[in-house]
C-alpha positions as CSV (number, residue, x, y, z in Angstrom):
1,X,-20.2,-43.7,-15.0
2,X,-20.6,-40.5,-16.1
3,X,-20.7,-38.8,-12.5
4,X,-17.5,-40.5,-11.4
5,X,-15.9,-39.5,-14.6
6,X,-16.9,-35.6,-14.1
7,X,-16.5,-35.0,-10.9
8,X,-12.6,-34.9,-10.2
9,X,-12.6,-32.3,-13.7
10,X,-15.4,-30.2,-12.1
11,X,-14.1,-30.0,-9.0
12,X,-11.0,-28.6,-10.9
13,X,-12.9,-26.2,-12.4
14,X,-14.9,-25.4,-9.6
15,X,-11.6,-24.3,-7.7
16,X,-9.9,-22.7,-10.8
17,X,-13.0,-20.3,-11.1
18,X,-12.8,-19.7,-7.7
19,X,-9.7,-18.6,-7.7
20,X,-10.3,-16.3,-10.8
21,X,-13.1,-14.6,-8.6
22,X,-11.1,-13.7,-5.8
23,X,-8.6,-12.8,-7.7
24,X,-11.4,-10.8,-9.8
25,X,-12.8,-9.7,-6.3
26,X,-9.2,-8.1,-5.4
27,X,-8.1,-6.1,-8.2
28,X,-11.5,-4.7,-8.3
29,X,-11.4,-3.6,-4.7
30,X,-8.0,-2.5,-4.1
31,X,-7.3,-0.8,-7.4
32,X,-7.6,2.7,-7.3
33,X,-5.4,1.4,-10.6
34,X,-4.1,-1.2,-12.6
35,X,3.0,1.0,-13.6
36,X,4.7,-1.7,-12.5
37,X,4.6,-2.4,-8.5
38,X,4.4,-6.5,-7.5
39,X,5.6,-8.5,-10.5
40,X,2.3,-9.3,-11.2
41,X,0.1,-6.1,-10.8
42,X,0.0,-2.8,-12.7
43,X,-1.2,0.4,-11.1
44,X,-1.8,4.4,-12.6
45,X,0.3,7.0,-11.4
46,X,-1.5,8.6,-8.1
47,X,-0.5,12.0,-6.8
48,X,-0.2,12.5,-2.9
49,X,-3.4,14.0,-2.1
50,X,-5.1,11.3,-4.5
51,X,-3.1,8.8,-2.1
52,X,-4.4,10.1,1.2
53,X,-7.5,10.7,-0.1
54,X,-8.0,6.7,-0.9
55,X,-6.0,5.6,2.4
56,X,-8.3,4.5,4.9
57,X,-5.2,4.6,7.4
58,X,-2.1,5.9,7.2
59,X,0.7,4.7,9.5
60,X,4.5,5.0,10.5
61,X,5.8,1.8,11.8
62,X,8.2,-0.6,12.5
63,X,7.6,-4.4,10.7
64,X,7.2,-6.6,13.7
65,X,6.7,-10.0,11.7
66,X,6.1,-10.8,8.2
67,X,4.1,-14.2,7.2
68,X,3.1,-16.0,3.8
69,X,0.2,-18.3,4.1
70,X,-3.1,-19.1,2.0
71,X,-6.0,-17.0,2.3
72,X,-8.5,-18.4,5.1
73,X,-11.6,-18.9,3.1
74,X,-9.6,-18.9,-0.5
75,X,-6.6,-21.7,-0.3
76,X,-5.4,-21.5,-3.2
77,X,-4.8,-17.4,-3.0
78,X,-1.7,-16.7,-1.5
79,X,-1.3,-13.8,1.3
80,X,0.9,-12.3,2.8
81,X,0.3,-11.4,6.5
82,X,1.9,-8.3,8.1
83,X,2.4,-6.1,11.6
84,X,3.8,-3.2,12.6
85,X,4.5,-1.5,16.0
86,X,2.6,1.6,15.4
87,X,4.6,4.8,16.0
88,X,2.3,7.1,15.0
89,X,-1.1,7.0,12.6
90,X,-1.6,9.7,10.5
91,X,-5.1,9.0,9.5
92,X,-7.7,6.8,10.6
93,X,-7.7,4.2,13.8
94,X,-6.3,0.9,14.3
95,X,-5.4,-1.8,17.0
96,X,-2.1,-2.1,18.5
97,X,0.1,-3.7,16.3
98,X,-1.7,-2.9,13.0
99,X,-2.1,-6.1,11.0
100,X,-3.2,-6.5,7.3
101,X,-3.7,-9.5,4.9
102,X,-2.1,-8.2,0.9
103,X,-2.4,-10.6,-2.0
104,X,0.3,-11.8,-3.8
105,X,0.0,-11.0,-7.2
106,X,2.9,-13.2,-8.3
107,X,4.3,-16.1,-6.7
108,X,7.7,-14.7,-7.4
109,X,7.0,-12.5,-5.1
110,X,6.2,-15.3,-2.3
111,X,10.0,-15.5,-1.7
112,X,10.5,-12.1,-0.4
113,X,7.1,-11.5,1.0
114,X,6.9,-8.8,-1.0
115,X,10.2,-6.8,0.4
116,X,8.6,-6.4,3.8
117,X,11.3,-7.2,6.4
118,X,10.9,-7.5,10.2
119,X,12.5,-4.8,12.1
120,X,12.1,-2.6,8.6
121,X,10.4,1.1,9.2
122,X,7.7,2.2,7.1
123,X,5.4,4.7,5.9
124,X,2.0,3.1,4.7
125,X,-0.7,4.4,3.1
126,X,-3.4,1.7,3.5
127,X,-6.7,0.8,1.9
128,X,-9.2,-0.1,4.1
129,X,-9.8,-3.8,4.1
130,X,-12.2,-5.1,2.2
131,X,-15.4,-6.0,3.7
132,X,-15.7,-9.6,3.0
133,X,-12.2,-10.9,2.5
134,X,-9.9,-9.0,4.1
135,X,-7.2,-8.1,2.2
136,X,-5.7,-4.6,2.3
137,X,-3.1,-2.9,0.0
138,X,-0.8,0.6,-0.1
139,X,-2.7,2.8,-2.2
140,X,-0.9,3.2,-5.4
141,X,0.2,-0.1,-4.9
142,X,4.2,0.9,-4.0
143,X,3.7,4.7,-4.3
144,X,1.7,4.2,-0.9
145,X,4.6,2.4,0.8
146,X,7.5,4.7,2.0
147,X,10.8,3.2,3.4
148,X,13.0,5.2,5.7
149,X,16.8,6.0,5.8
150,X,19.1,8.8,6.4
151,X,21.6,11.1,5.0
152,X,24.7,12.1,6.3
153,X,23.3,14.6,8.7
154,X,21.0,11.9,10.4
155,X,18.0,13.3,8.6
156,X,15.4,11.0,8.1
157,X,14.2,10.9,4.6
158,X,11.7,8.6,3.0
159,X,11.0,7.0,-0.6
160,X,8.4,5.2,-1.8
161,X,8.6,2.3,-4.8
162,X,8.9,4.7,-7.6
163,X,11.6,6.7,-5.7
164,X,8.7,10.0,-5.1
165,X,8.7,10.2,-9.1
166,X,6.1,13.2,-9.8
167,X,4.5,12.4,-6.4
168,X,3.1,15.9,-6.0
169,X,2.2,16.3,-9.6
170,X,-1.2,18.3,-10.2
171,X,-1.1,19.6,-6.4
172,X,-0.8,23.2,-6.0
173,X,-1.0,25.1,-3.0
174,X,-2.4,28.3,-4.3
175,X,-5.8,26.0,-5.3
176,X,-6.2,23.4,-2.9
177,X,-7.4,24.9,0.6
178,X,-6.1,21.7,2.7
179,X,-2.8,22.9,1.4
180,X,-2.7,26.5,2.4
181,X,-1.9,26.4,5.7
182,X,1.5,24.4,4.6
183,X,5.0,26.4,5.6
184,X,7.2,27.7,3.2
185,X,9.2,24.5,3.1
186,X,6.3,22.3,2.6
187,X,4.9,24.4,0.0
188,X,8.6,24.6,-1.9
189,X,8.2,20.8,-1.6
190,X,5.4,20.3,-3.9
191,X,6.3,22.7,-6.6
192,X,9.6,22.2,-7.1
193,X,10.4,18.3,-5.9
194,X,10.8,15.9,-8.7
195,X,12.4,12.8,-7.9
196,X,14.2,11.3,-4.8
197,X,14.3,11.1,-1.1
198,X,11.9,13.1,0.9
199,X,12.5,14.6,4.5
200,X,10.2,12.7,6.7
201,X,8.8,15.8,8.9
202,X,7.8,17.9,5.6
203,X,6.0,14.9,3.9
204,X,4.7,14.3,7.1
205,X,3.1,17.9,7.1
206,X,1.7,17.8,3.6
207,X,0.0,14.1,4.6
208,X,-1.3,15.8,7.7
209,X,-3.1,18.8,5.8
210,X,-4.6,16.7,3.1
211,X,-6.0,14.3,6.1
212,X,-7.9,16.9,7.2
213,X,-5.4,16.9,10.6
């Protein structure tokens, strides 16, 4: 009596702990932080060279599809499941198209699959995925995911989730040697940029010197 009795309400809490220790198992590998980014998570500010340096790729592409669906070994942890034609990596290797699993903090944010669009281009700065289950995430949470447009000139420009607030804060030039190679622009870039819209090629230089590239 007692076994038939117990077993539906520990198998409900055999599933609910579950879930707790992959979401446990998540935040603990993919946080380099716990300011607002999904609805659900929280992340510390990151500067640029602390974003490269806990990348494990960093890619320009173009979304090619965009999926919810469970986790495969955690069902009741929900994914979402995305690739991009590759049009250039800026650090580390990867298949053509890269393809990464990030967990959904929120289900809120199920309905737009967390803002990634297909056809969409994008700057990522990308975890490496976790070992044993997968899942990957933009550094910083959305200050490690850039999203392209242009100005009136045609200049390409790109801004990441917090719109580049005080991306370059703590990084000076003068100290750091991956920096001191930079150009003039570059180097005007990260003492005197604030807020707003970056032009691709110079954050694209600055990324490139703090890889190591």
């Amino acid at each position: 009596m007692f076994r038939s009795h117990c077993e539906p309400r520990c198998a409900h809490l055999r599933k609910k702990l579950l879930t707790a220790a992959v979401a446990l198992l998540v935040a603990v590998a993919l946080t380099p932080a716990p300011a607002p980014a999904q609805q659900g998570a929280r992340v510390v500010h990151r500067n640029l060279a602390e974003l490269v340096g806990n990348a494990g790729i960093i890619v320009h592409g173009r979304v090619l599809s965009v999926q919810v669906e469970p986790h495969p070994q955690y069902s009741n942890t929900t994914t979402v499941v995305v690739s991009l034609e590759i049009i250039e990596l800026l650090k580390g290797q990867s298949g053509a198209p890269f393809t990464f699993r990030q967990y959904i903090w929120d289900e809120r944010d199920s309905k737009n699959k967390l803002g990634y669009k297909i056809g969409d281009e994008v700057l990522l700065l990308m975890h490496a995925a976790h070992p044993q289950t997968g899942l990957s995430s933009p550094a910083g949470m959305e200050q490690g995911r850039f999203r392209f447009t242009q100005d009136s000139q045609g200049n390409r420009l790109v801004t990441n989730g917090f719109n580049n607030g005080q991306l370059f804060r703590g990084m000076d030039p003068a100290t750091n040697s991956k920096l001191q190679s930079l150009n003039v622009q570059a180097r005007t870039l990260i003492s005197q940029h604030r807020t707003g819209p970056i032009l691709y090629d110079e954050l694209k230089s600055v990324i490139l010197a703090l890889a190591g590239n």
